[in-house]
N, C-alpha and C positions, 0 to 999 in steps of 0.2 A: 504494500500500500504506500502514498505518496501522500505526504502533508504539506499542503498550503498554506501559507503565514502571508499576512497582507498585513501591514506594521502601521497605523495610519493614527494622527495627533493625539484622536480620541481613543478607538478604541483597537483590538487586534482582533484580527478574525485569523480563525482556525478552519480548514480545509479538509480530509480524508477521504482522499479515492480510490476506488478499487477500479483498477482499469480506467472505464470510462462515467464509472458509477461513484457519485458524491455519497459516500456513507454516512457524516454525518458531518456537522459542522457548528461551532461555538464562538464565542467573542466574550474577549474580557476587557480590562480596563486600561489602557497604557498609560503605566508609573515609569516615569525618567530614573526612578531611585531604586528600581530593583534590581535583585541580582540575577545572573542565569538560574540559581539553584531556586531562586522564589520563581521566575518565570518556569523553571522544569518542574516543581513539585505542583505548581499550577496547573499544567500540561498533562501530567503523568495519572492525577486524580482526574482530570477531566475525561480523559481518555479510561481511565479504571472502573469510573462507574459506565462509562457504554462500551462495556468487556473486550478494551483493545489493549493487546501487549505491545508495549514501547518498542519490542523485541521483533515485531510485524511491520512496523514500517522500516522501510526498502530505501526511500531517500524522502529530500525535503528542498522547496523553494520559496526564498524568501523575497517580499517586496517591502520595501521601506522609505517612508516618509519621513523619518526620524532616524538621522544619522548617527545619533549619541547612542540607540540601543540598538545599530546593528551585531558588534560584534556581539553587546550581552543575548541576542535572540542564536547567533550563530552560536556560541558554545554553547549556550541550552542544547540546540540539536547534536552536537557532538556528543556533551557529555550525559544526554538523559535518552536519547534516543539509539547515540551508536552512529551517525551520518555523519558527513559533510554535506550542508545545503548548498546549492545553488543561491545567486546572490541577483537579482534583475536591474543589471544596472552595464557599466562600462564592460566593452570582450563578452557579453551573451549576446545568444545571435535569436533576432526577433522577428529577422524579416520585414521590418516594419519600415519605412523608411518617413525621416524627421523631416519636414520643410520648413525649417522655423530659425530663427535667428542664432540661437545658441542650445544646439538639441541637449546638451549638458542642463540646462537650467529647466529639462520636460520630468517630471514628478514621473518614478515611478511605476506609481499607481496607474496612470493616465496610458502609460504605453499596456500594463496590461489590459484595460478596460478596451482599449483600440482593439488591440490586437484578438481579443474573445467578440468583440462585436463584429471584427469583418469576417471573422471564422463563420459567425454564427450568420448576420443578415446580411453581408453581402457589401457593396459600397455603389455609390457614395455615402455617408452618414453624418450624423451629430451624436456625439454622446454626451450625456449628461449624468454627471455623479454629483448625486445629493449627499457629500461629507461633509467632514471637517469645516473645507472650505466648496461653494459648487462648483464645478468645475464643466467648462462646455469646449468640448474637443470635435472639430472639423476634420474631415476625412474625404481627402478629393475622389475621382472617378480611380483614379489608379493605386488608390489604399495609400497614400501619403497625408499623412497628418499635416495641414498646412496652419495650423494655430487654433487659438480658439478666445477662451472669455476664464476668469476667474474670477467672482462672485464673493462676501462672505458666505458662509453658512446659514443654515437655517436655525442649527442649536444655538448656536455662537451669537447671532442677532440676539435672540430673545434673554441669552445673558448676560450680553451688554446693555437689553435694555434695563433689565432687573436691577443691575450694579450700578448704572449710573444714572439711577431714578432715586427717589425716598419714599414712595407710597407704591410701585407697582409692584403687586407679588410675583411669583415663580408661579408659571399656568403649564397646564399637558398642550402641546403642542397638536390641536385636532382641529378639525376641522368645524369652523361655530356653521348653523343653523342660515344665516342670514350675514352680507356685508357689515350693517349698523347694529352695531352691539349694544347690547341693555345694560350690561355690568364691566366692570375691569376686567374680569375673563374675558368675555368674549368681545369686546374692544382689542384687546390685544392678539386675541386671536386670528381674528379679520385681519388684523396689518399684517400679521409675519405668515399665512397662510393665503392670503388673496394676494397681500402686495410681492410675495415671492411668484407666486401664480402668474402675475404680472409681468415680473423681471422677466422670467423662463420664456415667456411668451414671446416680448416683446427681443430679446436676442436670439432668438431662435426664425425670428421673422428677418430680421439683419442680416444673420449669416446664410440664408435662405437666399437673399436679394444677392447677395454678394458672390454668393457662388455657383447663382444662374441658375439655378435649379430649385421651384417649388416642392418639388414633390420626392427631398431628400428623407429617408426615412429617418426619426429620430426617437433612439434608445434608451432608456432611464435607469439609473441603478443607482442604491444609496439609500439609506436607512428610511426619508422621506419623501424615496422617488413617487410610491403610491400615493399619497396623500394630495401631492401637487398634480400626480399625472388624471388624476380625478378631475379636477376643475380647469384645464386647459385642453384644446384637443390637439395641440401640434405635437404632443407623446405618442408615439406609435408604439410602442412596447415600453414596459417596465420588467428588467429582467435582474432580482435581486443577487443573484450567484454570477455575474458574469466576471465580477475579480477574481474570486475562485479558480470558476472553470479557463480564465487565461493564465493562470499560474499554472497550472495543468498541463495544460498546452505547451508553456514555453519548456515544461518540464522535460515533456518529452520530447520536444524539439531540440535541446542542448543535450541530452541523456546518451551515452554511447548507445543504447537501442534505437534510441530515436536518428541516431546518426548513419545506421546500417543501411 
C-alpha cells in the first residue's frame, strides 16, 4: 500500500491506497512544534484503529506547503513506517509543464491538484482549491499551467474577522437561509458564504474571457469547495480527493515500477 501526505498550513491529510483503491483517508492538525515521533505515534494509532500494519505500506509521497516540517514528516516515514518518501517538489518528474514566471514560487499542492485534474477531466481547465488560502489555477489546451489567482481563505476571513472585531463571535461556517440576515450569525454568514460565492464567480468569468474559451470546464476541491459550489453555477465538479489521488499518481509515475 502507498501513503499520501499532503502537508498544507492548516491541516495534513492522510492518503492509503491499495492499487488504485483509496482505502481510507484522515487529517489532523498541522503543529510547526512537533516532533517526527508525535507526528508517527499520530500516524501509527490512526492507522491501528482501521487494522493497518505500519509494516504494509510499501512506500510514501509527500506534498508540502510548509517547508519547516518537511524533513520532520520525512523521518516520520522512515523511522515509523520503514520508507523513504518521495518529496513533490524540485528532480520529480510530473509531466506537467509551468508557464508562469518563476515555476519555483508554484505551491506544491497546486501542481498536484493540476496534474489529478487533467488525468481525470481532461483540459482545458480551472481548478479551484478551497484551503488555506483559495487558490485558482489555469490550465491551457495543451495541459500547461499558465497562472492563475490567489485569494484568502474562506476559514482564515472569518478569523480575521473574529480577531479584529470586539462584539463579533466565532459562527459555523454554513450556508444562512437568505442574503439579509436577522442576527450576527447569519449576517456574517451571508458575507463570507455569498461574498466568496461572488469572488469565485466573478474570476472565474475573467479567466474564462481571457483564455477564449466559455465553456472551460471548472473543478473544485477543498474542505468548502461544496458549500460554495452550491450557490454558483460556473463549478462543474467538486471532487474532494483529487490531492490524494494526484499524489498517487505522481507516485507511481516517479516509482521504479512506474518507470518500467
Amino acid at each position: 500500500m502507498i501513503l499520501c501526505i499532503d502537508v498544507g498550513n492548516t491541516n495534513i491529510k492522510y492518503g492509503l491506497f491499495e492499487g488504485e483503491e483509496l482505502k481510507l483517508s484522515f487529517r489532523g492538525a498541522t503543529e510547526l512544534k512537533r516532533t517526527s515521533d508525535e507526528y508517527g505515534t499520530i500516524l501509527t494509532n490512526m492507522l491501528a484503529i482501521q487494522g493497518v500494519s505500519p509494516q504494509s505500506i510499501d512506500g510514501a509521497i509527500i506534498s508540502s506547503v510548509v517547508p519547516a516540517l518537511n524533513y520532520t514528516i520525512q523521518h516520520m516515514c522512515s523511522g515509523y513506517l520503514g520508507v523513504e518518501p518521495l518529496m513533490v517538489g524540485e528532480g520529480l518528474k510530473t509531466g506537467h509543464n509551468l508557464r508562469v514566471d518563476d515555476a519555483r514560487e508554484v505551491g506544491a499542492d497546486r501542481i498536484v491538484n493540476n496534474v489529478a485534474a487533467i488525468r481525470k477531466y481532461g483540459v482545458p481547465l480551472i481548478v479551484i482549491d478551497f484551503g488555506t488560502a483559495t487558490t485558482f489555477n489555469a490550465i491551457n489546451e495543451r495541459g500547461e499551467f499558465i497562472g492563475g489567482a490567489v485569494a484568502p481563505g474562506i476559514r482564515g476571513s472569518m478569523d480575521s474577522l473574529v480577531s479584529g472585531t470586539a462584539k463579533l463571535p466565532r459562527v459555523e461556517i454554513e450556508t444562512p437561509r437568505s442574503a439579509i440576515g436577522k442576527n450576527t450569525t447569519t449576517n456574517m454568514q451571508s458575507g463570507i458564504v455569498f461574498g466568496f460565492a461572488g469572488l469565485v464567480d466573478y474570476i472565474v468569468r475573467k479567466m474564462k474571457r481571457e483564455m477564449k474559451d466559455p465553456n472551460i470546464r471548472v473543478v473544485a476541491t477543498g474542505g468548502f469547495s461544496e458549500i460554495i459550489a452550491k450557490e454558483i453555477s460556473c463549478i462543474d465538479c467538486v471532487d474532494k480527493l483529487l490531492t490524494l489521488q494526484g499524489l498517487k499518481y505522481l507516485y507511481d509515475l516517479n516509482s521504479s515500477e512506474g518507470q518500467k
